[in-house]
N, C-alpha and C positions, 0 to 999 in steps of 0.2 A: 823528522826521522827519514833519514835514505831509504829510496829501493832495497836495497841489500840488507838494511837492516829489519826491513818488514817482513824481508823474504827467510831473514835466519831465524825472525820470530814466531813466523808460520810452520817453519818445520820446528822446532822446537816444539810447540804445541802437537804440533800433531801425534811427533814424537812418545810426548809423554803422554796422550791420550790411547793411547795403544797398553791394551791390556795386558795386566801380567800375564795371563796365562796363555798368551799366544807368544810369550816372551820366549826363548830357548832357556837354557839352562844355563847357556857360558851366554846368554845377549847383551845384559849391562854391561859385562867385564870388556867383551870385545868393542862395546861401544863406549865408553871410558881411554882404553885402549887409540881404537879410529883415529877421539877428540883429541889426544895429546900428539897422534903421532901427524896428523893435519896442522896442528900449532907449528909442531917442529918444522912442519917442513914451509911453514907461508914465513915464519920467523926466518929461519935460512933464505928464503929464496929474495926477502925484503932487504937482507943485509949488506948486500951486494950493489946496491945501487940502484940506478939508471942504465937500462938496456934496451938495447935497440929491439923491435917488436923484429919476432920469428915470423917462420912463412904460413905456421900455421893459428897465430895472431893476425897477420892480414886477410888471413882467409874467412875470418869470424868462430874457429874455433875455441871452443870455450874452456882455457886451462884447469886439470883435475888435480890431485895430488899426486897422481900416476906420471905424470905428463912434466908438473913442476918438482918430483923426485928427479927425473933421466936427466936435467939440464944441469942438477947441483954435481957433477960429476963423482968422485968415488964417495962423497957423505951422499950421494942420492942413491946410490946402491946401497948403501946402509937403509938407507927411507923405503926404497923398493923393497928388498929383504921384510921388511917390517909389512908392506902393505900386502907383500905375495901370504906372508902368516896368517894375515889377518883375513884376507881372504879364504885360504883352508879351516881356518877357525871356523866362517860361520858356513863352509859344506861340513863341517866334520858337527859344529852345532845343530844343524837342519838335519839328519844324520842320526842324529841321536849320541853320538861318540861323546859323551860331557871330557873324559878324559884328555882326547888328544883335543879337542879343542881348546880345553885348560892350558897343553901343553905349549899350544902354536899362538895364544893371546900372551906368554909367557915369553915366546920367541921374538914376539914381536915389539912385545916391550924393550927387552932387553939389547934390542935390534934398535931401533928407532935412540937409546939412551946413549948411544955408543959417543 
């Protein structure tokens, strides 16, 4: 088993060791949400080949999906769009708003499917 995969196994755990009831209202959905809209964007960003490492790859910064959205050029504004939602989702979750965060895990699906 690789590094990386003991590491996706650890949060995972942890993940689901986390209690419902510290869970939000809209948590699952926005993290349902997250996991597809993170697929889309490593699938995108895989399909394109071999490229030469950026300045902040030689620096040792560590790529986020925020980071591998801005390089896929206007499909990564569609990925951003989706990731800015999903951020307001879970202040509007924490917040208590169940609504608009229904609304903005909605946004950002729909954002991310384009």
């Amino acid at each position: 088993m690789t590094t990386t995969t003991r590491y996706y196994a650890v949060i995972a755990i942890l993940l689901l060791a986390v209690s419902p009831s510290h869970a939000g209202s809209c948590a699952q959905a926005i993290a349902t949400v997250q996991s597809d809209v993170d697929a889309a964007i490593e699938n995108r960003a895989g399909s394109h080949g071999w490229r030469p490492e950026g300045l902040d790859a030689l620096r040792g910064y560590q790529p986020t999906p925020g980071s591998l959205a801005a390089t896929e050029g206007t499909v990564g504004e569609q990925f951003q769009v989706a990731l800015d939602s999903l951020d307001r989702a879970r202040a509007a979750d924490r917040s208590g708003y169940t609504e608009v965060c229904r609304r903005e895990v909605e946004n950002a699906r729909s954002a991310a499917s384009r």
